[in-house]
C-alpha positions in Angstrom: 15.0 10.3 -33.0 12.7 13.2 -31.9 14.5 15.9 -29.8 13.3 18.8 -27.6 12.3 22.1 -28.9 15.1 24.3 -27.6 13.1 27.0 -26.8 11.0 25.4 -24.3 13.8 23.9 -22.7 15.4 27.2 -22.4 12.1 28.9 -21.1 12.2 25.8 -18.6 15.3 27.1 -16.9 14.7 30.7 -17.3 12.5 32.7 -14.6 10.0 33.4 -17.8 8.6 29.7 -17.5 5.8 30.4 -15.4 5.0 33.2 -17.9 4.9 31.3 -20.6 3.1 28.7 -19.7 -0.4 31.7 -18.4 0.3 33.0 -21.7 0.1 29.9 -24.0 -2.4 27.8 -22.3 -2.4 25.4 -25.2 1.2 24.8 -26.1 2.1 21.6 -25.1 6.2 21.4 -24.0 8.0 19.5 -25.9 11.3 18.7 -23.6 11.8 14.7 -25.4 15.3 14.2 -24.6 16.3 17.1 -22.8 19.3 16.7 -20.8 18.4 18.0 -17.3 20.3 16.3 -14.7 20.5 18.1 -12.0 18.6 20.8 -12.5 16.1 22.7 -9.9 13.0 22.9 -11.6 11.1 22.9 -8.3 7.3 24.2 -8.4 7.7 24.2 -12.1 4.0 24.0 -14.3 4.8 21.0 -16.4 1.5 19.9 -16.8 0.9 18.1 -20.2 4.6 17.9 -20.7 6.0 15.9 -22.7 9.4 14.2 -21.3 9.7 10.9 -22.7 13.8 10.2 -22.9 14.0 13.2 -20.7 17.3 12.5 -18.1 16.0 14.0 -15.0 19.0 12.4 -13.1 19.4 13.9 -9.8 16.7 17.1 -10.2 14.7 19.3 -8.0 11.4 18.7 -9.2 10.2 18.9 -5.7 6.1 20.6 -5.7 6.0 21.0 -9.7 3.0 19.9 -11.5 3.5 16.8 -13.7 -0.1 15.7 -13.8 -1.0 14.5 -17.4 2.6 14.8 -18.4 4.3 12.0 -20.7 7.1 10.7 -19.1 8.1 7.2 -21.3 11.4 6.4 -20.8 12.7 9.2 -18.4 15.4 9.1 -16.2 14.5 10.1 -13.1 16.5 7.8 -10.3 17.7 10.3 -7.8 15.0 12.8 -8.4 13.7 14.7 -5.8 9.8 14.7 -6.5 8.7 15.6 -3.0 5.2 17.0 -3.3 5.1 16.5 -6.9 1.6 16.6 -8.7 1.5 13.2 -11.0 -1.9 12.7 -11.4 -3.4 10.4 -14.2 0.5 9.6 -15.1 1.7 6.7 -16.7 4.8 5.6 -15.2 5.3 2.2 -16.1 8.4 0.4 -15.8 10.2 3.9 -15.2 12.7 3.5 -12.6 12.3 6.0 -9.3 14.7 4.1 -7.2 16.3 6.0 -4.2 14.0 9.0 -5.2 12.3 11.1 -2.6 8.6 10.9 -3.4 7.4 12.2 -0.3 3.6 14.1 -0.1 3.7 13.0 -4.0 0.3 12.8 -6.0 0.0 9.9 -7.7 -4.3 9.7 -7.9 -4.8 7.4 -10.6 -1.4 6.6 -12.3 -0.2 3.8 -13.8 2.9 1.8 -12.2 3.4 -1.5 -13.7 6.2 -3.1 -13.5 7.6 0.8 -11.9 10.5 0.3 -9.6 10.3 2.0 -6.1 13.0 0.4 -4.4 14.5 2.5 -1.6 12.1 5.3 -2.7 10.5 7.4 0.4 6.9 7.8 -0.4 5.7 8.6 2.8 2.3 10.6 2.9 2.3 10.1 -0.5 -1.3 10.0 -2.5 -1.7 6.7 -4.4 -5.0 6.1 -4.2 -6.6 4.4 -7.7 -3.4 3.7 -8.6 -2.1 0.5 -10.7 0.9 -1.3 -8.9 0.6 -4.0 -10.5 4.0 -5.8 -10.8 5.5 -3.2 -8.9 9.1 -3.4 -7.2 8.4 -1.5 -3.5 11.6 -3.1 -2.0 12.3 -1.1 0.9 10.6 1.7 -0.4 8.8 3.8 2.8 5.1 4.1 2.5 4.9 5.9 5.8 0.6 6.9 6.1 0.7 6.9 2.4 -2.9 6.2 1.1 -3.0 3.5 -1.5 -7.1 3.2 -1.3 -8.6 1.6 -4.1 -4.9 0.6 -5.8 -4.1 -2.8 -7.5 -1.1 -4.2 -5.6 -1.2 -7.8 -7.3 1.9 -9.0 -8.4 3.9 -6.4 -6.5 7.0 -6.9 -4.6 7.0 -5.5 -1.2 10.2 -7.2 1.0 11.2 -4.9 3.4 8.7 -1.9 2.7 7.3 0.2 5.6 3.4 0.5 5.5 2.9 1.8 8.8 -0.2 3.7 9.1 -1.0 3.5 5.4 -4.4 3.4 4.1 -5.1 0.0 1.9 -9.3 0.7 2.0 -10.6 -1.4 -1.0 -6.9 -2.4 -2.3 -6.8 -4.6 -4.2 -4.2 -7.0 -3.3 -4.8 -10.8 -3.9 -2.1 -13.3 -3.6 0.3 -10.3 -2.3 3.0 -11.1 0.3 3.0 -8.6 2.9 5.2 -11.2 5.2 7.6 -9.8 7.7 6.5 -5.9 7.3 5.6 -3.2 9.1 2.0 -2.5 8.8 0.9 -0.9 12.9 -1.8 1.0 12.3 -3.0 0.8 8.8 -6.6 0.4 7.3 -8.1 -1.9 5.5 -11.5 -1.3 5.2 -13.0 -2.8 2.0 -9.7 -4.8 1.1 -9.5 -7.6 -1.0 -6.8 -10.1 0.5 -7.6 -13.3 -1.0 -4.7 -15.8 -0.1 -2.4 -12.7 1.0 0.5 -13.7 2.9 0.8 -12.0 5.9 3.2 -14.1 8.2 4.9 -12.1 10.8 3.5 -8.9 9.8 3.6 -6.3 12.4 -0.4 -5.1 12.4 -0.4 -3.7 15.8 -3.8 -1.6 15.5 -4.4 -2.3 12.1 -8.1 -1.8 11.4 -9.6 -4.6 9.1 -13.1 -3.4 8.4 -15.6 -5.5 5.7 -12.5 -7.2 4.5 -12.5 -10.1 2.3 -9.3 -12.3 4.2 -10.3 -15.9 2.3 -7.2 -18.4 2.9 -5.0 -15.5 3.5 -2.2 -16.4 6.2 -1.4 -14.4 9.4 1.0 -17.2 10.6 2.6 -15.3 13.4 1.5 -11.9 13.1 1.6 -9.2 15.6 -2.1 -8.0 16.2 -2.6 -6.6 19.4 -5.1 -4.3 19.6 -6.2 -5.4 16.2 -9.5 -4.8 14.6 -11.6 -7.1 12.8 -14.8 -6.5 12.1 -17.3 -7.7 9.5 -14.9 -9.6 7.4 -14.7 -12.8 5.2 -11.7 -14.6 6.5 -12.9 -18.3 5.8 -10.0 -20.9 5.7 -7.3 -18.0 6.8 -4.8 -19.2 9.1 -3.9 -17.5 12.1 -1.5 -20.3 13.7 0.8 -18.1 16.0 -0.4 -15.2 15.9 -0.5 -12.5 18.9 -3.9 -11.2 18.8 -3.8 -10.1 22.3 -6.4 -7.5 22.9 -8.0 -7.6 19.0 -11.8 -6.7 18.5 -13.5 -9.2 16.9 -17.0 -8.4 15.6 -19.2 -10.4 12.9 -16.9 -12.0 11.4 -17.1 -15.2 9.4 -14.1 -17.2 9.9 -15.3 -20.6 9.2 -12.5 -23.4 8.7 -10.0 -21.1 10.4 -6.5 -22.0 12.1 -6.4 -20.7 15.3 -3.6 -22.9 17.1 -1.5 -21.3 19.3 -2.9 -18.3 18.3 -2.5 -15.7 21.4 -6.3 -14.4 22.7 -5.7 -13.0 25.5 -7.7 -10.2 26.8 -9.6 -10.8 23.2 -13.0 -9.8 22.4 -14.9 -12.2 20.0 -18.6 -10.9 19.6 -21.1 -12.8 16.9 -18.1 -14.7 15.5 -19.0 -17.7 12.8 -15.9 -20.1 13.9 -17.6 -23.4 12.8 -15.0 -25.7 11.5 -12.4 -23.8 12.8 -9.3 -25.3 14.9 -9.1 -24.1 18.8 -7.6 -26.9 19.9 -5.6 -26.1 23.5 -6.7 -22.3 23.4 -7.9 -20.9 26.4 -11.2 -19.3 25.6 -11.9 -17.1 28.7 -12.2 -14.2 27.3 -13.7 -10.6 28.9 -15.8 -11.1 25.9 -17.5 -14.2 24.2 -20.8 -13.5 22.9 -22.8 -15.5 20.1 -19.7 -17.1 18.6 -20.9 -20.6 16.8 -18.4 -23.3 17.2 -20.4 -25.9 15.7 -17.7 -29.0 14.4 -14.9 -27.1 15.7 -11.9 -28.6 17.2 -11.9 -28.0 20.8 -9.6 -30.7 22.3 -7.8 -29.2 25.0 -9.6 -25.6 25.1 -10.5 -24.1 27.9 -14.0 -22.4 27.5 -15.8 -20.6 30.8 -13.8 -23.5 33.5 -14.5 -25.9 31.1 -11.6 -28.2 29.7 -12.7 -29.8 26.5 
């Protein structure tokens, strides 16, 4: 089985690292294997790396550069890798549960099949990442930015998006049900058949999103945006869209029972086909909507009751 060199694990956790790495640009570390649980190697160069079977158990890695780095097989549950560079990384299936991943880079690594769960990765940079398969349980993704990542497959029960940025995610078929999403952005996001009952999207912005048969049974989204997007045959049965902004939107075939429009603005919305029956369309704002073969029995539309 391939081991570390001993010198460069000895540089590692001497003051001459930083040294050694100006001085021998193209020496790659070999730490495969080290044993370094524990250890503060915070703002550490360890570009190009190689740590595969490294045990980083419980280390300071906070702000040190791993972008490049091989890391099959680490250990690094525990790990504190705030503000840690992991750019073009592939962590796949490693395990960074409980870890503090805050401010981390991450700009176009590879997670499949990674577990996050219980990991902090708040403000963290994600963005043209693969998640695919992913285990996010509980993990905080406070205004992380996870534009342009693959999210299929991955498993997000109890996670905290809350201000993140999803712009041209990739996420079809993903269950977001039940999570905190106020305020994030989803401009250019592909949600085919995403699940997104009683999601909190207070303020979320949905810009040119493709939303075909995805399912908002219940959601909170007041003050919503939702403008441009493709969200034939979604289903918004329930769901508190108080206040929500919706422009030029084609949501043909839609569910909207129930659904809570008050002090909503629908401008240029394609609702043909769609189910209103018993909602009260009074709106402050109700300008070229088509409602050709939709269901209106029992609406309310301008003192009208249909």
């Amino acid at each position: 089985m391939p081991v570390a060199n001993t010198e460069h694990v000895n540089l590692l956790l001497s003051a001459s690292w930083e040294a050694f790495r100006k001085q021998n640009p193209r020496i790659v570390p070999d730490l495969t294997g080290a044993d370094l649980r524990g250890q503060d190697l915070s703002g550490r160069d360890l570009s190009r790396a190689v740590l595969r079977n490294a045990d980083l158990r419980g280390a300071n890695l906070s702000g040190a550069n791993l972008s490049l780095s091989v890391v099959d097989g680490a250990l690094l549950e525990g790990a504190n890798l705030e503000g840690v560079d992991f750019t073009g990384v592939r962590l796949d299936l490693i395990a960074l549960r409980q870890c503090c991943l805050r401010r981390a880079t991450f700009r176009q690594a590879s997670f499949r099949g990674t577990d996050f769960s219980g990991a902090d990765l708040s403000e963290a940079d994600l963005s043209q990442a693969n998640l695919e398969g992913a285990v996010l349980r509980g993990a905080k993704l406070v205004k992380a930015n996870l534009a342009g990542t693959t999210l299929r497959g991955a498993s997000l029960e109890q996670a905290d998006l809350s201000g993140a940025c999803l712009d041209k995610a990739w996420a079809e078929g993903v269950d977001f049900s039940g999570l905190r999403l106020a305020g994030a952005s989803f401009v250019g996001f592909y949600g085919v058949r995403a699940n997104f009952n009683r999601a909190n999207l207070e303020g979320a912005v949905f810009r040119e999103a493709t939303l075909r048969e995805a399912s908002f049974l219940g959601a909170e989204l007041t003050g919503a945006l939702l403008e441009k997007c493709d969200a034939n045959k979604s289903s918004w049965l329930e769901a508190d869209l108080q206040g929500a902004r919706i422009t030029a939107c084609d949501m043909q075939a839609c569910d909207l029972r129930k659904a809570n429009l008050r002090d909503a603005s629908l401008t240029a919305v394609q609702l043909a086909a769609s189910n209103l029956a018993g909602q009260d369309l009074r709106l402050p704002k109700l300008e070229g909507v088509v409602l050709v073969r939709a269901v209106l029995t029992g609406a309310v539309l301008r003192g009208l009751t249909l």
